[in-house]
N, C-alpha and C positions, 0 to 999 in steps of 0.2 A: 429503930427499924434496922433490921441486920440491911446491909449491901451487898450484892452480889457482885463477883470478880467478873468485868467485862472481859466474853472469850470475843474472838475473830468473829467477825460473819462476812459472808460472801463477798460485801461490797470491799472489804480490805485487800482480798482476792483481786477485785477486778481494777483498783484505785492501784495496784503496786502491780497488775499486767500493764497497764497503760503508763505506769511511770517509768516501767521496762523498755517499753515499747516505742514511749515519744517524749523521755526524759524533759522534753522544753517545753510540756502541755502542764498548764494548772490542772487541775484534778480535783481540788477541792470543793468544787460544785459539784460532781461528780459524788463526793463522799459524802454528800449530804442530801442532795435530792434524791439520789440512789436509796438513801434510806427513808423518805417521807414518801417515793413509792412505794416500796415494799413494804413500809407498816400501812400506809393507804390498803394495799394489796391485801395482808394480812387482815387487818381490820373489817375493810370490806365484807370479805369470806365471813368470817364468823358471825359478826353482827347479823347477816343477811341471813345464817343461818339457824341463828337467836330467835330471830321476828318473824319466821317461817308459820313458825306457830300459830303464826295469828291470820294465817292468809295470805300475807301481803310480804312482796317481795320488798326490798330495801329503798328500792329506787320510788315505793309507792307513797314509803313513810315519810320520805324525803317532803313530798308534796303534801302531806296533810300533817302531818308537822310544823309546817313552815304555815300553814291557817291556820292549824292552831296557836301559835304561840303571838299569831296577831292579835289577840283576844275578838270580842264581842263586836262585829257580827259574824268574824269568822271570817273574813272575802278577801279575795285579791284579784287585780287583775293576770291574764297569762302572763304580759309582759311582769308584773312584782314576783311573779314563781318564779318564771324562767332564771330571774336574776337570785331568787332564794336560791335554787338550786342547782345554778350553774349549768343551763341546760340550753339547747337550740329550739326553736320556735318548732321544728319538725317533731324534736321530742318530748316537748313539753304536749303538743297538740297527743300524742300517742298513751302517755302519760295518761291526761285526762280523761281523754278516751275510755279505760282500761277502769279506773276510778269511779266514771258515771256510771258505765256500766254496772259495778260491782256498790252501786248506792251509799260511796262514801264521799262524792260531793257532786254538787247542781252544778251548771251554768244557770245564769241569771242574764239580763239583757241589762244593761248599764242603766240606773237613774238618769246619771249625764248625759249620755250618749247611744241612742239605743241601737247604734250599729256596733257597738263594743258588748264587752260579755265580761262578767266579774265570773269569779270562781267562789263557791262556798261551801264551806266543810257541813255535812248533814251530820245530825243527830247521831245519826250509825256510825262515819267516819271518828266523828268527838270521842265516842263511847271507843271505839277501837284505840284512838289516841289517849285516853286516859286508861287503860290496862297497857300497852304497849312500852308508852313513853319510861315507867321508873323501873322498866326492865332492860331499856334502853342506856339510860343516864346510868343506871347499876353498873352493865357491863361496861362501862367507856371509863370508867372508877377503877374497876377490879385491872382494865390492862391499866391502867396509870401505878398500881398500888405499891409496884415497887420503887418509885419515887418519892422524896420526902415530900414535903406542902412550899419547903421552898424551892425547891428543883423543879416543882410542877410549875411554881409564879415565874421562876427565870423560862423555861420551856416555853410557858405561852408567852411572854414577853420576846422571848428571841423572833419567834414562830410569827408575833403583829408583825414586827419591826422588817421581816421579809417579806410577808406577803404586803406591806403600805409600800416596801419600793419594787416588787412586781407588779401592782395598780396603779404605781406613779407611771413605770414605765409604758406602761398601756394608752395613756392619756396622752 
C-alpha cells in the first residue's frame, strides 16, 4: 500500500498560534483531540449523508443499530440506549418519539416492571437495518483504507487506552 506524504492541516495552524501565543501552555491535547473532532466532524457529515437514502437521519441509526446488534428479541430499555448512544434522557425520549412514529420500533411495558417500558426494534426497523448496516461498515472501511491493518490495530489500541482513562476519570 502506497503512503501518502502527511501535508499540514488546520490543527498545526492553531497548536503553533497557541504556542506563539502562551509559549508555557502544553498544547498537545489540543493536537489531538482537535483532530478526533474534526474527523468526528467529518465523519459525521458524510455518513449522515450516506444513510440519507434510507430515510433515516444518523442519529436514528444510532438507535436501531444499537437493537440490533443486541440480537433476539431485539429490546432494550431507554436507560441501555441512552448509554449506547451517549445521549440525555431528553433526547433519547425525542429520539424514540421520531422512531415509533416512523414504525421502526414499539415501546413495550416491562415484564418486570410494568411502570418501566423496554424498546424494540420492529420488523420494518430490522429490515432497514440489514440494507443499511454493510453500507455503513463499507464506508467506515473506505475512510480507514489508507491505513495498513497494523496502523488500524495500534489506532484502535491507542484510541481504548484514551477513552478507559477518560471513563476512569468520570468515576
Amino acid at each position: 500500500m502506497k503512503t501518502k506524504e502527511l501535508r499540514r492541516d488546520y490543527l498545526d495552524e492553531v497548536v503553533e498560534d497557541w504556542q506563539r501565543e502562551s509559549p508555557d501552555l502544553d498544547t498537545s491535547g489540543l493536537a489531538i483531540f482537535g483532530r478526533i473532532f474534526a474527523i468526528w466532524y467529518h465523519m459525521e457529515g458524510r455518513i449522515d449523508r450516506l444513510l440519507k437514502q434510507f430515510g433515516v437521519p444518523l442519529w436514528g441509526f444510532d438507535v436501531l443499530f444499537a437493537l440490533r446488534r443486541v440480537g433476539k428479541p431485539y429490546t432494550l430499555s431507554p436507560t441501555q440506549l441512552m448509554k449506547a448512544c451517549f445521549l440525555t434522557s431528553g433526547a433519547m425520549t425525542h429520539r424514540l418519539d421520531r422512531l415509533e412514529e416512523q414504525k421502526y420500533i414499539e415501546r413495550h411495558h416491562s415484564k418486570d416492571d410494568r411502570r418501566s417500558v423496554d424498546i424494540v426494534l420492529t420488523q420494518t426497523g430490522k429490515d432497514l437495518v440489514e440494507k443499511a448496516l454493510p453500507v455503513r461498515l463499507e464506508h467506515g472501511l473506505e475512510m480507514l483504507s489508507h491505513l495498513s491493518a497494523n496502523e488500524s490495530q495500534q489506532l484502535t489500541k491507542l484510541l481504548r487506552k484514551v477513552l478507559a482513562n477518560l471513563e476512569d476519570l468520570e468515576d
